[in-house]
VOGU-3710 file (C-alpha; in Angstrom, 3 decimals, decimal comma):
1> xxxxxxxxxx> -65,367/11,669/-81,945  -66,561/14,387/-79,636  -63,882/14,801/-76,921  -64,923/14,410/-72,977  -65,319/17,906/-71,682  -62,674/18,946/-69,113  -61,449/20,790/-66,329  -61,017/23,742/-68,054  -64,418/23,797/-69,060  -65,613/23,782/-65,621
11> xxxxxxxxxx> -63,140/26,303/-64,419  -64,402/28,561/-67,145  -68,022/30,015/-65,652  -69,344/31,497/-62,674  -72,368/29,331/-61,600  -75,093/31,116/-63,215  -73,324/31,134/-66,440  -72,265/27,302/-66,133  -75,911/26,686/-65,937  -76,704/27,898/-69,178
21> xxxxxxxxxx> -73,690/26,040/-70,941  -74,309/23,200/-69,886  -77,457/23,421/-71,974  -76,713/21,409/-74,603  -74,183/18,842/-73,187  -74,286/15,591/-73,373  -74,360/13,444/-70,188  -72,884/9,974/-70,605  -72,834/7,257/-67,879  -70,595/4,044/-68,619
31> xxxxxxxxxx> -72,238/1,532/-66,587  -72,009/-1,990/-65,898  -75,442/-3,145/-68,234  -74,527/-0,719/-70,756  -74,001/3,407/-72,142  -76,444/5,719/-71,678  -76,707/9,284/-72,735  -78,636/12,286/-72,885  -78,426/16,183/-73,546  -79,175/18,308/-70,806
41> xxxxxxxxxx> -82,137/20,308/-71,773  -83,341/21,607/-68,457  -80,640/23,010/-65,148  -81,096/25,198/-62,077  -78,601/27,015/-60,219  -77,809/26,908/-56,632  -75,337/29,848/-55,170  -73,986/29,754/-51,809  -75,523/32,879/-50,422  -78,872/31,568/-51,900
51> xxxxxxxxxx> -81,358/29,806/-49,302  -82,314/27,009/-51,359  -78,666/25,998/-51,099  -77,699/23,110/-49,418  -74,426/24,626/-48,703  -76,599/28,075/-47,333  -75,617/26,687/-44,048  -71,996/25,740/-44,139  -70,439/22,682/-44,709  -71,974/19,225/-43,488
61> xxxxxxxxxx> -70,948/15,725/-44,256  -73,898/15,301/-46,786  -72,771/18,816/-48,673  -69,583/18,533/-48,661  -68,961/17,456/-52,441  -70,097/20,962/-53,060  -67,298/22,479/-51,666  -65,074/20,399/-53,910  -63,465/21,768/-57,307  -66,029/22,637/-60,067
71> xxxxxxxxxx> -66,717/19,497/-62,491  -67,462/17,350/-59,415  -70,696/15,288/-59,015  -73,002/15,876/-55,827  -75,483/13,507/-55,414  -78,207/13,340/-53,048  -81,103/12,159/-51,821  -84,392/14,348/-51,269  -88,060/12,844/-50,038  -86,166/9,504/-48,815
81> xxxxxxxxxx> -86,882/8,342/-52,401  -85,423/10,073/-55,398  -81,843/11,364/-55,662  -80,723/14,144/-57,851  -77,529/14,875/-59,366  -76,027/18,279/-59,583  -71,942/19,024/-60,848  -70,547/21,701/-58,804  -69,531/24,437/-59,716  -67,809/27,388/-58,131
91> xxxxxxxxxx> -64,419/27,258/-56,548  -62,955/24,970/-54,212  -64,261/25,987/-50,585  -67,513/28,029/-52,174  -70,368/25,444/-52,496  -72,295/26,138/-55,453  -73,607/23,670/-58,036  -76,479/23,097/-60,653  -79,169/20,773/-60,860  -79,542/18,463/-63,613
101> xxxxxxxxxx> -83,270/18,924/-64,221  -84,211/17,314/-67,545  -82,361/15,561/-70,270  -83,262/14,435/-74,045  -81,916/10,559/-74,213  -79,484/9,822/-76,972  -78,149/6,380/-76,252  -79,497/3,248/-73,994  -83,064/4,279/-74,434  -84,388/0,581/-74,030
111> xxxxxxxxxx> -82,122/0,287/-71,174  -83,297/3,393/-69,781  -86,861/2,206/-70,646  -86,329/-0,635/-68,435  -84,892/1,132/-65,438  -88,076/3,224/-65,745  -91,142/0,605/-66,719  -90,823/1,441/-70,424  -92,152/5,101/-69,898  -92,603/7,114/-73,320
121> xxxxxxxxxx> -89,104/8,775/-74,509  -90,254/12,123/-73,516  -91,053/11,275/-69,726  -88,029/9,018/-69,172  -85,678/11,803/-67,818  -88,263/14,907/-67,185  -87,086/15,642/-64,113  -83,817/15,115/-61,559  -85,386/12,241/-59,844  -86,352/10,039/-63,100
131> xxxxxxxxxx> -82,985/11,099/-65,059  -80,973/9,515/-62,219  -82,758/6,241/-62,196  -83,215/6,583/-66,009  -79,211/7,082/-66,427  -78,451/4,657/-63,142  -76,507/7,385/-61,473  -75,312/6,160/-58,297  -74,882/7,225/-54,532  -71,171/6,078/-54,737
141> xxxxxxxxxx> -70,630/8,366/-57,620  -71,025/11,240/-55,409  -67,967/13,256/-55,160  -66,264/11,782/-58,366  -65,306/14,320/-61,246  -66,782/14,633/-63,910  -64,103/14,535/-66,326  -63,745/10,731/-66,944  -65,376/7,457/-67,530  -67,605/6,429/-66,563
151> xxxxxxxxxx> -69,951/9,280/-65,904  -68,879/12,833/-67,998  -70,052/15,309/-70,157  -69,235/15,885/-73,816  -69,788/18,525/-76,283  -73,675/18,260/-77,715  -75,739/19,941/-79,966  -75,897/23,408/-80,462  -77,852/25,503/-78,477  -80,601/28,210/-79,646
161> xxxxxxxxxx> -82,848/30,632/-76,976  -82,364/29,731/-73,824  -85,926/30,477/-71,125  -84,913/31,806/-67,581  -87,302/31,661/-65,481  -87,776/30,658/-61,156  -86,784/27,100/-59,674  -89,679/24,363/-59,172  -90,673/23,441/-55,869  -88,445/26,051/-54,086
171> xxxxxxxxxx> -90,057/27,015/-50,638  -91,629/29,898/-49,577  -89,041/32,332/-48,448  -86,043/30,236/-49,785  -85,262/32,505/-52,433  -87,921/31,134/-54,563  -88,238/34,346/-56,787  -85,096/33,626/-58,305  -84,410/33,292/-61,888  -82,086/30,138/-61,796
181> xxxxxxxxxx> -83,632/27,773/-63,901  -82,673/27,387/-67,719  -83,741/25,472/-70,345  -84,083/25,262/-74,283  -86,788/26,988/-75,646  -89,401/24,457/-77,360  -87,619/21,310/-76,241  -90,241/18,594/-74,907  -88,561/16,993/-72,511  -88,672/19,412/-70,323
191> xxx> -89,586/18,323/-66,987  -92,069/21,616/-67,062  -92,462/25,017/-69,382
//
């Protein structure tokens, strides 16, 4: 059995590197109606003096998870809708985490198909918004770490290219030429190429 990933791990990488490794990883949340899992196929990285930040403008009540120790969860809200979850990771006091973009489900599909109207496997976690309700990732899990039940990361598959390319739906003159998006080459589950 694959053991949970831990601190150390986190501590490990800069945020632009961390991004990349997770590649790879598999997410697993423990909840209530059952496990589901996925490996992350898609991230995007969000530094502190970068405009698309959250924390670009200091610390608020909503960002403050990012300023936590690496291997925390920050999980938001965007639109009024959708949330997104993101595991932070710079040093404590920095603010600096990556997005969770896309995932390729391992276990829980049908519960996952559920949460999501039975969607076809490759749409049910193309993107933050549907992995979170895909995966049931909760508000009140914002702020936990990462390194325990029930929602952590384990060692995945192995990882071949990796594409780096700009963020999606970054706006105008927030940085949006950036290269801080990763994913596996060739993977469909992408939630774009």
């Amino acid at each position: 059995m694959t053991s949970i990933l831990d601190q150390d791990f986190f501590d490990a990488f800069d945020t632009l590197t961390l991004a990349q490794k997770l590649l790879g990883k598999e997410l697993i949340h423990e909840s209530p109606k059952g496990i589901t899992s996925g490996i992350i196929v898609e991230t995007e990285a969000y530094l502190y003096n970068d405009k698309a930040c959250h924390s670009f403008g200091g610390k608020t009540p909503r960002n403050s998870p990012m300023f936590g120790p690496p291997g925390t969860a920050y999980v938001y809200q965007i639109y009024g809708i959708h949330h997104c979850f993101n595991i932070v990771s710079s040093n404590y006091g920095i603010g600096e985490a990556v997005l969770i973009r896309a995932l390729e489900q391992v276990l829980g599909i049908e519960l996952t198909q559920s949460r999501r109207q039975k969607v076809k496997l490759k749409d049910l976690c193309s993107g933050p918004g549907k992995l979170v309700q895909a995966m049931d990732i909760l508000k009140n899990q914002n702020g936990n770490k990462l390194t325990s039940p029930p929602l952590y990361l384990k060692e995945g598959i192995e990882v071949g290219a990796i594409i780096e390319t700009t963020r999606i739906g970054i706006g105008e003159g927030k940085d949006e030429h950036l290269p801080y998006r990763f994913y596996i080459k060739d993977n469909k589950f992408i939630s774009k190429p």
